[in-house]
Every structure is written in C-alpha cells, then in structure tokens.
N, CA, C and O atoms as a CHARMM CRD file, in Angstrom:
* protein
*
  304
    1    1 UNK  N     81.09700  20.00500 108.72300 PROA 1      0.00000
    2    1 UNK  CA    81.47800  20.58100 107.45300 PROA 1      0.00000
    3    1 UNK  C     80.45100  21.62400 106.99700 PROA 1      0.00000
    4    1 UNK  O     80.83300  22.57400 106.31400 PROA 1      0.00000
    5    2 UNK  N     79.05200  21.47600 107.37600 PROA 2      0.00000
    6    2 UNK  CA    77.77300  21.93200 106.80100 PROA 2      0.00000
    7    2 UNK  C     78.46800  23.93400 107.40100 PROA 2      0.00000
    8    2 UNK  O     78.72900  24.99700 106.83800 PROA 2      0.00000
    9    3 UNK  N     78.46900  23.31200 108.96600 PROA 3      0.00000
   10    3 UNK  CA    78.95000  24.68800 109.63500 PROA 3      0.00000
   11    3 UNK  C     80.01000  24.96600 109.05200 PROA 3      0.00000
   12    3 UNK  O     79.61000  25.53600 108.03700 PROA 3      0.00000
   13    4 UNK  N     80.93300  24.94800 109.01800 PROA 4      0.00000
   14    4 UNK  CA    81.97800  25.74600 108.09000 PROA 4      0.00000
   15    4 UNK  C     81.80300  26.30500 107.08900 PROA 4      0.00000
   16    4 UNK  O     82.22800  27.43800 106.86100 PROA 4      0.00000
   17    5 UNK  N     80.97700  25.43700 106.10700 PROA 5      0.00000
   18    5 UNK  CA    80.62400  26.61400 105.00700 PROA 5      0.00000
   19    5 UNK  C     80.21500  27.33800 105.28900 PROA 5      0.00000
   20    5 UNK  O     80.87300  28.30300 104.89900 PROA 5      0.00000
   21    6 UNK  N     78.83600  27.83900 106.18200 PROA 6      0.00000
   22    6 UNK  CA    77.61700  28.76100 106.46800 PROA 6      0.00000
   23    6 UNK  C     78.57900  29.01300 106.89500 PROA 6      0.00000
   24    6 UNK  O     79.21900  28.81700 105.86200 PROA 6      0.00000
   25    7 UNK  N     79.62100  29.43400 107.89300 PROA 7      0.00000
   26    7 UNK  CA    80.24600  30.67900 108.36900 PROA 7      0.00000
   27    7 UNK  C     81.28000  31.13800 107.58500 PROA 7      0.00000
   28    7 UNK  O     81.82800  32.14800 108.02700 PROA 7      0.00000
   29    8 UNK  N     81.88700  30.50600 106.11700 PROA 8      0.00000
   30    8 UNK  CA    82.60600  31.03700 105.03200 PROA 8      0.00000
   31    8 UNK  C     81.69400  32.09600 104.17300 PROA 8      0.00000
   32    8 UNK  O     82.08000  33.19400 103.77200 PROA 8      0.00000
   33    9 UNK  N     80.45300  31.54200 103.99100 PROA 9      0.00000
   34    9 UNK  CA    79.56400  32.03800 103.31400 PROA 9      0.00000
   35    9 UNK  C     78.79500  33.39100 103.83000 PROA 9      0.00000
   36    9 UNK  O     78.24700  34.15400 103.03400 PROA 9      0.00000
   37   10 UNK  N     78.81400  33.62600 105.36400 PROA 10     0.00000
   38   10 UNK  CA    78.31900  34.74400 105.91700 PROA 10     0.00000
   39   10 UNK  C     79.52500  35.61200 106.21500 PROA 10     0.00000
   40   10 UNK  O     79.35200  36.78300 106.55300 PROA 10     0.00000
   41   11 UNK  N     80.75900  35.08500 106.10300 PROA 11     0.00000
   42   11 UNK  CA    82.02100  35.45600 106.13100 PROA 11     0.00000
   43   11 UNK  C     82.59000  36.79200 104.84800 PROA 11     0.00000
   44   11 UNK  O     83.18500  37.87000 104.86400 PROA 11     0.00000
   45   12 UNK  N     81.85400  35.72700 103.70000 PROA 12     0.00000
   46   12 UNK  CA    82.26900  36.73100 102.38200 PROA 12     0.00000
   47   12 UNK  C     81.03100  37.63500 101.98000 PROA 12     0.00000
   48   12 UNK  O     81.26300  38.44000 101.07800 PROA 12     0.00000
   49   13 UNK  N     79.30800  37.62200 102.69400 PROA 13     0.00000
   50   13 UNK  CA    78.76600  38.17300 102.24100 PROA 13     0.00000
   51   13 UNK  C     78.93000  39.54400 103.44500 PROA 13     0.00000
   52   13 UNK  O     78.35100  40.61200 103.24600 PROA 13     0.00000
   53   14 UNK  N     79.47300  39.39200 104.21600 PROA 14     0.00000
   54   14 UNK  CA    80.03400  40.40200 105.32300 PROA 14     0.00000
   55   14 UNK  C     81.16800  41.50700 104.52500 PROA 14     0.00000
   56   14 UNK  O     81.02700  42.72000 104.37400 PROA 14     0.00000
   57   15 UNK  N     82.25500  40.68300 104.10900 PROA 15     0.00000
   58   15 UNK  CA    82.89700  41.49900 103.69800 PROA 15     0.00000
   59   15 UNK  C     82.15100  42.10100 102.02900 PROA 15     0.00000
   60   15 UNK  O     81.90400  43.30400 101.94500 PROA 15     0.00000
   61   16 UNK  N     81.97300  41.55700 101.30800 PROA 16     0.00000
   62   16 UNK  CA    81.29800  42.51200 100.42000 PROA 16     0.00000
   63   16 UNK  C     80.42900  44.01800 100.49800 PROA 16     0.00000
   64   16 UNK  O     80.49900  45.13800  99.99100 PROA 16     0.00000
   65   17 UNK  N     79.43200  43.14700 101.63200 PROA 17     0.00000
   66   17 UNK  CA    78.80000  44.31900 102.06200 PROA 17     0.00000
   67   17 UNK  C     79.75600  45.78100 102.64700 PROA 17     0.00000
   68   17 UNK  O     79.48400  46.94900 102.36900 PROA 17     0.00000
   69   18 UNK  N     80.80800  45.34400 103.43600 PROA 18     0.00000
   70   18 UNK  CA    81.48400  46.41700 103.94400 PROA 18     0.00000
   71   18 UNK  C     82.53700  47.27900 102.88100 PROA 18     0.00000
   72   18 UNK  O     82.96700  48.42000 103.05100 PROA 18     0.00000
   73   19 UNK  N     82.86900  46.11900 101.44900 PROA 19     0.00000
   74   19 UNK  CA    83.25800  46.85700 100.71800 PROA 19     0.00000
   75   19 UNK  C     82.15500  47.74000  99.28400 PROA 19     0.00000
   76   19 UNK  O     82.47400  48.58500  98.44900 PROA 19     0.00000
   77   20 UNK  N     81.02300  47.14200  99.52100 PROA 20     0.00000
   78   20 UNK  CA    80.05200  47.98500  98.89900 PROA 20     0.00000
   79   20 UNK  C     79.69500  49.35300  99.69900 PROA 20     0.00000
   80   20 UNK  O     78.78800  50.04000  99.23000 PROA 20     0.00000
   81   21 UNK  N     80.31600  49.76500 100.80900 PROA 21     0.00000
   82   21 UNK  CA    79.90100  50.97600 101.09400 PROA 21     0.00000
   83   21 UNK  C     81.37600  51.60200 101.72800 PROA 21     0.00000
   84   21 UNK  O     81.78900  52.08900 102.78100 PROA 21     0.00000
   85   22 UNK  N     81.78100  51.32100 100.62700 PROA 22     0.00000
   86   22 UNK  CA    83.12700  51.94300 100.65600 PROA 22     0.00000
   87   22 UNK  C     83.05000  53.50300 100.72100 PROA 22     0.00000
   88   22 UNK  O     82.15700  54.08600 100.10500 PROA 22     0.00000
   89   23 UNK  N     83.94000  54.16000 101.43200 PROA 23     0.00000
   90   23 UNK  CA    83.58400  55.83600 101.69100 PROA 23     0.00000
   91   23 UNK  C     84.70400  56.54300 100.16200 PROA 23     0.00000
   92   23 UNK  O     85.93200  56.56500 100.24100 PROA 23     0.00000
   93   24 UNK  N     83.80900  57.12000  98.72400 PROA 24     0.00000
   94   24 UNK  CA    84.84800  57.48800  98.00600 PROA 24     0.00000
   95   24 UNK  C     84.22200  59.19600  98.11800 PROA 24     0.00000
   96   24 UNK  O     83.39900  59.75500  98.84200 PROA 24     0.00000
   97   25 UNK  N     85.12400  59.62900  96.96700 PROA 25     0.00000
   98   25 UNK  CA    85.28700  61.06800  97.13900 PROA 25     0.00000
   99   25 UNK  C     85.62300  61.67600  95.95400 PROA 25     0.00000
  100   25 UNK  O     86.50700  61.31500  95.17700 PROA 25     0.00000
  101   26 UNK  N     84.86100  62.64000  95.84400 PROA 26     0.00000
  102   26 UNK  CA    84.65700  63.60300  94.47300 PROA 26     0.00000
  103   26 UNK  C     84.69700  64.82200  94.56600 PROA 26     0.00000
  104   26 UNK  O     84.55000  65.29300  95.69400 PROA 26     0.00000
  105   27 UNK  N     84.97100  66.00800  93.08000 PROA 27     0.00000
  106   27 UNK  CA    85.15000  67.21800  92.97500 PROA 27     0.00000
  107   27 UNK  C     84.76700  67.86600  91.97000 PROA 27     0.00000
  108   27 UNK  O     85.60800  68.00400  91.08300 PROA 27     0.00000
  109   28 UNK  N     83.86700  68.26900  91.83000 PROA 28     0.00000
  110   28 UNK  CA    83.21400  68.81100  91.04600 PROA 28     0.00000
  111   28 UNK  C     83.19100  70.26600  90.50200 PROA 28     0.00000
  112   28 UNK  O     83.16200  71.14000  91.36800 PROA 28     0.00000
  113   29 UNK  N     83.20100  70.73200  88.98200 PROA 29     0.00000
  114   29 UNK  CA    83.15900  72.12200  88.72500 PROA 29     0.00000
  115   29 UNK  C     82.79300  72.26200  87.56000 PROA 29     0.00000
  116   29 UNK  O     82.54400  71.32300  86.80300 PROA 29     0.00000
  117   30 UNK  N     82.71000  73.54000  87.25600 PROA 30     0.00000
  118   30 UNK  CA    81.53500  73.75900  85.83100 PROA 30     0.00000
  119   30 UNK  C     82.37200  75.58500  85.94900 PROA 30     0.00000
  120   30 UNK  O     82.66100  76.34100  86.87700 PROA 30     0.00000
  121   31 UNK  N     82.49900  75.62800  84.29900 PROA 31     0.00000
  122   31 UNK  CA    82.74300  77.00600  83.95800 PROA 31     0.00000
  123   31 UNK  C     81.85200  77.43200  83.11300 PROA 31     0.00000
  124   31 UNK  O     81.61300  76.69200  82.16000 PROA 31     0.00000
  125   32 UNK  N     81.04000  78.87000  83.23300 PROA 32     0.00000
  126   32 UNK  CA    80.16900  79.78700  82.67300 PROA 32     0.00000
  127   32 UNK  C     80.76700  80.95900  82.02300 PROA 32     0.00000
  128   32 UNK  O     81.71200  81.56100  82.53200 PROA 32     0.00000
  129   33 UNK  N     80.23800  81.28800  80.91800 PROA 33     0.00000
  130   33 UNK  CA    80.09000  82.62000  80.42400 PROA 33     0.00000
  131   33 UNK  C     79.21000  83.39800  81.16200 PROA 33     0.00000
  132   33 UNK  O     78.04000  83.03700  81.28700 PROA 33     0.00000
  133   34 UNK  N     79.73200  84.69100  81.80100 PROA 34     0.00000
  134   34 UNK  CA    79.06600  85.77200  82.09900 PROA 34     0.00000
  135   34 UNK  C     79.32500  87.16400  82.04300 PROA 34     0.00000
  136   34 UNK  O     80.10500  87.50400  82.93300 PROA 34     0.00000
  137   35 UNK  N     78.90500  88.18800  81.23200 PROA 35     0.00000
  138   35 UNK  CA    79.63200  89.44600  80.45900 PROA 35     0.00000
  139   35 UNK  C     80.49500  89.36100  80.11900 PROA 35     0.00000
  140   35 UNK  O     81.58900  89.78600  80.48800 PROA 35     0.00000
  141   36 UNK  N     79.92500  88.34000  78.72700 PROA 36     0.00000
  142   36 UNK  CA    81.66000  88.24300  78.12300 PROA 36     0.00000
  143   36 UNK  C     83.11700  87.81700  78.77400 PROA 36     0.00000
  144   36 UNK  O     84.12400  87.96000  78.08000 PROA 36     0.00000
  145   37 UNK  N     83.22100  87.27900  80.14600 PROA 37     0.00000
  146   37 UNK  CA    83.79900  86.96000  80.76500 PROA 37     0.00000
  147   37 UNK  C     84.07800  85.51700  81.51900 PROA 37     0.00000
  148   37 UNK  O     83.25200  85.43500  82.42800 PROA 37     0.00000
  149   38 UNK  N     84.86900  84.42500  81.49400 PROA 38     0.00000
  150   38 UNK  CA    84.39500  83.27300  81.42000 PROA 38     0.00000
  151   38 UNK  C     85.04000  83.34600  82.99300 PROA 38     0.00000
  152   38 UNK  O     85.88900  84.16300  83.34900 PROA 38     0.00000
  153   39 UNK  N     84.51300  82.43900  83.72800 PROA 39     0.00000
  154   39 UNK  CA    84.38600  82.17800  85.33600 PROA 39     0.00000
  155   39 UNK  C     83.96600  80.70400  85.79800 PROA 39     0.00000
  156   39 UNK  O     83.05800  80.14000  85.18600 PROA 39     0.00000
  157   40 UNK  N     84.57200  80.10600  86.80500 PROA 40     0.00000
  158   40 UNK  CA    84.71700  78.84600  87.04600 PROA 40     0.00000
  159   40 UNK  C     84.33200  78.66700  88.30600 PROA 40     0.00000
  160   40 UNK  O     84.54300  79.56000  89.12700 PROA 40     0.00000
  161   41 UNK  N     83.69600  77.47200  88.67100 PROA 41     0.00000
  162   41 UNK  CA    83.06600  77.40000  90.30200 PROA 41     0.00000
  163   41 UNK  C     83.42700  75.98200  90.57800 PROA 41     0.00000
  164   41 UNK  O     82.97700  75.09400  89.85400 PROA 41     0.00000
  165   42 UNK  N     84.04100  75.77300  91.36100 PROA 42     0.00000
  166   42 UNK  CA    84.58100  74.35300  92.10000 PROA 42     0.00000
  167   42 UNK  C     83.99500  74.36300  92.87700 PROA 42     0.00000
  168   42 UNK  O     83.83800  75.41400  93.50000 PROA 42     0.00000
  169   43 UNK  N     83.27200  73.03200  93.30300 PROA 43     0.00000
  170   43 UNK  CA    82.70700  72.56800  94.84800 PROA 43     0.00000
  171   43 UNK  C     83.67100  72.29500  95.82600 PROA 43     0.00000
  172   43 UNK  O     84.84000  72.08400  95.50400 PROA 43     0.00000
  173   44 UNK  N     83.33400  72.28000  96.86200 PROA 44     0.00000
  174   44 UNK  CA    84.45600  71.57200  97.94100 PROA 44     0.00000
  175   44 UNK  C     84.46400  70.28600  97.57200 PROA 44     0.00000
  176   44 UNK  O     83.72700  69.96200  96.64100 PROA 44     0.00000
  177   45 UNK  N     85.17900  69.42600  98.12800 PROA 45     0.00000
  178   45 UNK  CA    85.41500  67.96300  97.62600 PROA 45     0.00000
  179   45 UNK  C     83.87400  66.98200  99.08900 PROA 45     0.00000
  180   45 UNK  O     83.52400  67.16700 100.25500 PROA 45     0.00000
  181   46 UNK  N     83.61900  66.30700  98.28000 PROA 46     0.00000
  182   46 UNK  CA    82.31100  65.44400  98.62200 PROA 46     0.00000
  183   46 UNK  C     82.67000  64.05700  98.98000 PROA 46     0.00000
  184   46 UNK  O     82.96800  63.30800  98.05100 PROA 46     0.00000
  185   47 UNK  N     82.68400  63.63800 100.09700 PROA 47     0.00000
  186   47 UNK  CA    82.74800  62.16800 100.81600 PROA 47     0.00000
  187   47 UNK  C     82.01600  61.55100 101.13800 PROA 47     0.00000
  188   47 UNK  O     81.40500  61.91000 102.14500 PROA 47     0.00000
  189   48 UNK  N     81.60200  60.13400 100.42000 PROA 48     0.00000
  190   48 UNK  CA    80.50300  59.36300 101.02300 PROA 48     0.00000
  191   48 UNK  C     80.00100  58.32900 100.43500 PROA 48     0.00000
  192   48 UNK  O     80.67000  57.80300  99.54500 PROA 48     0.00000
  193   49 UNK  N     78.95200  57.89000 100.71700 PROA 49     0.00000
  194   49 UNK  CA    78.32400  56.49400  99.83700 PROA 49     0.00000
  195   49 UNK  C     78.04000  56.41000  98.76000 PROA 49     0.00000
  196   49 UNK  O     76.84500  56.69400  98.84500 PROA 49     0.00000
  197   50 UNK  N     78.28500  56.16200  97.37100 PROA 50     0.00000
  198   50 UNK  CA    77.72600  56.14000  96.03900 PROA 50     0.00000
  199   50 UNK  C     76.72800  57.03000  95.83700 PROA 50     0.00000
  200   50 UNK  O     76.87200  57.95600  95.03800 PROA 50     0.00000
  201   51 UNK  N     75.51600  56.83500  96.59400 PROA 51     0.00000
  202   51 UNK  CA    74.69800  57.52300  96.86800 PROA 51     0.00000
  203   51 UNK  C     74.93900  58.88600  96.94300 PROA 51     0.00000
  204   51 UNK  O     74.37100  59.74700  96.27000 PROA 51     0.00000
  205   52 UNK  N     76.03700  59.10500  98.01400 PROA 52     0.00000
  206   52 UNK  CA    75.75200  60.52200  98.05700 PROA 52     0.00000
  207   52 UNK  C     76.44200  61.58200  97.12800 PROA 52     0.00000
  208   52 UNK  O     76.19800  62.78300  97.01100 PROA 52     0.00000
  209   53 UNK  N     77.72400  60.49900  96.26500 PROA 53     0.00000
  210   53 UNK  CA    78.32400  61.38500  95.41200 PROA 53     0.00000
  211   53 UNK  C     77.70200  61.56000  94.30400 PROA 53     0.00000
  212   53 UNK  O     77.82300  62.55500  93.59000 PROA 53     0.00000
  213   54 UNK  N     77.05800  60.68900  94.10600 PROA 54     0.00000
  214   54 UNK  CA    75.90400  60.34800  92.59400 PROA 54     0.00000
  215   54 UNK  C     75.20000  61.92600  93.13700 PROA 54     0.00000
  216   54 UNK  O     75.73100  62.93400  92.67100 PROA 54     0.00000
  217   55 UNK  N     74.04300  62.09900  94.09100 PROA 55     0.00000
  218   55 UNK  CA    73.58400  63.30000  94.56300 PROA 55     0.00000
  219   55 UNK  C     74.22000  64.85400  94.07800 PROA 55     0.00000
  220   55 UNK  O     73.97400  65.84200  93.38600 PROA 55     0.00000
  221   56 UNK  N     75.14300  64.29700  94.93200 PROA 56     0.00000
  222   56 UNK  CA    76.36000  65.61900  94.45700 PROA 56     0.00000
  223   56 UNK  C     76.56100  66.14400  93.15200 PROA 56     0.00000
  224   56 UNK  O     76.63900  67.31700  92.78600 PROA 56     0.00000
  225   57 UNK  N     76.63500  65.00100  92.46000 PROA 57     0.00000
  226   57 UNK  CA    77.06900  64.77100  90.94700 PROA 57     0.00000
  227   57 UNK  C     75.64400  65.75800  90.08500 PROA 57     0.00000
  228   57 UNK  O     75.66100  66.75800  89.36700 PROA 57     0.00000
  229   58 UNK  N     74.63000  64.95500  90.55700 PROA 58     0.00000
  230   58 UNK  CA    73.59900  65.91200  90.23100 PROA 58     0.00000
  231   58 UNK  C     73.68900  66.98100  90.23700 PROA 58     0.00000
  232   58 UNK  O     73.83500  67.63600  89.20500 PROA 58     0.00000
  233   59 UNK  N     73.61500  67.59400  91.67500 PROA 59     0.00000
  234   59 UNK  CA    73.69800  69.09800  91.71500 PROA 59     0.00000
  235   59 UNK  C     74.18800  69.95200  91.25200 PROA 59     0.00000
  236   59 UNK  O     73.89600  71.14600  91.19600 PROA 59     0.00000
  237   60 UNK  N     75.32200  69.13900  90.72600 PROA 60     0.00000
  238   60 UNK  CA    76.50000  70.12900  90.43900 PROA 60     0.00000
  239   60 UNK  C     76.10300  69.97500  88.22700 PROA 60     0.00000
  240   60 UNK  O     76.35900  70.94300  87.51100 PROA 60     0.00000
  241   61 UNK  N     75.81600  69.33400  87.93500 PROA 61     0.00000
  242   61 UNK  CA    74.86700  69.09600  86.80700 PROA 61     0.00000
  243   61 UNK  C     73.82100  69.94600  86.66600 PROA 61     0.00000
  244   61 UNK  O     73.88700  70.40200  85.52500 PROA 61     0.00000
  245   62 UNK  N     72.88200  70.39400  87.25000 PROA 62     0.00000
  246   62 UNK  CA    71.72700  71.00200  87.48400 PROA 62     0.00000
  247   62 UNK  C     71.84700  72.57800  87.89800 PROA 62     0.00000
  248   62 UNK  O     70.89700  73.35200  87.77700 PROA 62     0.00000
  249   63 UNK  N     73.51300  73.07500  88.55000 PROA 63     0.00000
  250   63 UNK  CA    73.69500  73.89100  88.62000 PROA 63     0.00000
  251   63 UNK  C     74.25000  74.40300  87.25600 PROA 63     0.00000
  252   63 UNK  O     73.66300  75.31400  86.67100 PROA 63     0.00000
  253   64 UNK  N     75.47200  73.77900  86.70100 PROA 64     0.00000
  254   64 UNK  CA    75.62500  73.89800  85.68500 PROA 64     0.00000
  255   64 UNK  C     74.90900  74.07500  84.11600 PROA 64     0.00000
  256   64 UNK  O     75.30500  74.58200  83.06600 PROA 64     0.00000
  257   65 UNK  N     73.64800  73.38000  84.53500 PROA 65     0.00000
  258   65 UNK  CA    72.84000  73.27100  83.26900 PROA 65     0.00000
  259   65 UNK  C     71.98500  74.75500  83.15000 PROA 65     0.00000
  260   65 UNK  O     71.80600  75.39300  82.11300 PROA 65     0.00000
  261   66 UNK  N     71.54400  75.08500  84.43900 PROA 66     0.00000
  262   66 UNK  CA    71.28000  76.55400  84.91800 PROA 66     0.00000
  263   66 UNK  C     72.11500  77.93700  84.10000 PROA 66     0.00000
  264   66 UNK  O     71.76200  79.10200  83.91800 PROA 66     0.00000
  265   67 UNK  N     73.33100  77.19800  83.73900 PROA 67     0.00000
  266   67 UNK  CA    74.00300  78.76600  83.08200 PROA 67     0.00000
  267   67 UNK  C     74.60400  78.39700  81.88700 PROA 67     0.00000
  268   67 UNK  O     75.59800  78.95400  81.41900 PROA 67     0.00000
  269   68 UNK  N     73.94900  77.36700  81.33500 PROA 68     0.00000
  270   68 UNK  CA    74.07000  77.06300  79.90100 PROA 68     0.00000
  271   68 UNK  C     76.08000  76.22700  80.14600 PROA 68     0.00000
  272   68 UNK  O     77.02100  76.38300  79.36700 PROA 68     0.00000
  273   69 UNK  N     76.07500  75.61600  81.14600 PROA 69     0.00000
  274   69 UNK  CA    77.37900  74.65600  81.03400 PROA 69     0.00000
  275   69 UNK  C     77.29000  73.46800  81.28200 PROA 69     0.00000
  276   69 UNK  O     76.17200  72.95400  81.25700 PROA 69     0.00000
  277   70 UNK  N     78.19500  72.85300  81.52800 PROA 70     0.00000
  278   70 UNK  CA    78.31300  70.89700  81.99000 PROA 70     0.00000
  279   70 UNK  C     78.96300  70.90800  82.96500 PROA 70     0.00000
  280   70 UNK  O     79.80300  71.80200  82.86800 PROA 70     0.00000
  281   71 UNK  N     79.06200  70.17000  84.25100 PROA 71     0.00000
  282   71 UNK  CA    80.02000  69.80700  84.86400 PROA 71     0.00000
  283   71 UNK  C     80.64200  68.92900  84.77000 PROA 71     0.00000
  284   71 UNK  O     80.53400  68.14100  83.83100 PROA 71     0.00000
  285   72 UNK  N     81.58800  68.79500  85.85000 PROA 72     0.00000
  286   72 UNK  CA    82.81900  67.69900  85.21000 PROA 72     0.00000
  287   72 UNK  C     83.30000  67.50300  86.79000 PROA 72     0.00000
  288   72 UNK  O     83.67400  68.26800  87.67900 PROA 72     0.00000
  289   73 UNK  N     83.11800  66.24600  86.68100 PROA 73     0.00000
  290   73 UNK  CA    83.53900  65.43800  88.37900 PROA 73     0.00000
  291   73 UNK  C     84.77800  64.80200  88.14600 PROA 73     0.00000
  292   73 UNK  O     84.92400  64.28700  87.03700 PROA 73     0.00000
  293   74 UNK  N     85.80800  64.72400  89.05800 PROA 74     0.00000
  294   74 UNK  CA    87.25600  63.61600  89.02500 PROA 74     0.00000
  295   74 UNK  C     86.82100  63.20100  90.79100 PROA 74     0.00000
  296   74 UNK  O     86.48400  63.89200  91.75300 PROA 74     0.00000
  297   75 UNK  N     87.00700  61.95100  90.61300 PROA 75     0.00000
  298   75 UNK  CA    86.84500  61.09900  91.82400 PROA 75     0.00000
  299   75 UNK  C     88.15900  60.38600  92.17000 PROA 75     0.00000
  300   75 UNK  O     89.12500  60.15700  91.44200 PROA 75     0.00000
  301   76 UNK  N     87.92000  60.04000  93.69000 PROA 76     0.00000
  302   76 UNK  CA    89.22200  59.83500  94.36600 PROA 76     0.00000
  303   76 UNK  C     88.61600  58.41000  94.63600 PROA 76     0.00000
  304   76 UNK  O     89.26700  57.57000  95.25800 PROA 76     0.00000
C-alpha cells in the first residue's frame, strides 16, 4: 500500500510540474505620438515559459515607456 501511494504521489507531482511549464503565448503593442501623428508598433507574437513572456512583457513596457506610452499584452 506504502508503494502505491509514493507512485500516486510522484505521479501528480510529475504532472503538475509538466503543467507548470505549460508553453503560452502573447502579443504585445504600444501606440506613440510622433509629429503630431499617432503610430502603432505590434510585436510578433511570443511563445514560451512564463518566464519568457513576463521578459517580453517587459520589453515591450520599457520600449513603450521610452516614447512616453504603455503597452498592452493579450495572451493566448
């Protein structure tokens, strides 16, 4: 019985793990004023670990903050 649990138990911390690095996906864009003229920049769309869309998310924040805007992410 002891064994059955320990392999239920390494069973569900298996699958968690594989759904904690689930592959999601984001899109990011930010619109600027420039000569009086307003203009919009979309990223390509970004796939990957939390990690890397969080990253993304940044950049695209940091680019934006650069020309006096915000970005704005929709995730898949």
């Amino acid at each position: 019985m002891k064994k059955v649990t320990i392999v239920l138990a390494l069973a569900f911390v298996a699958i968690g793990l594989s759904l904690g690095s689930c592959k999601k996906c984001s899109t990011c864009s930010f619109t600027y004023m420039e000569g009086g003229q307003q203009f919009s920049y979309t990223y390509p769309e970004q796939c990957g670990k939390t990690s890397d869309i969080d990253a993304y998310k940044t950049g695209c924040a940091t680019a934006a903050a650069l020309v006096g805007s915000t970005c704005s992410c929709t995730s898949k």
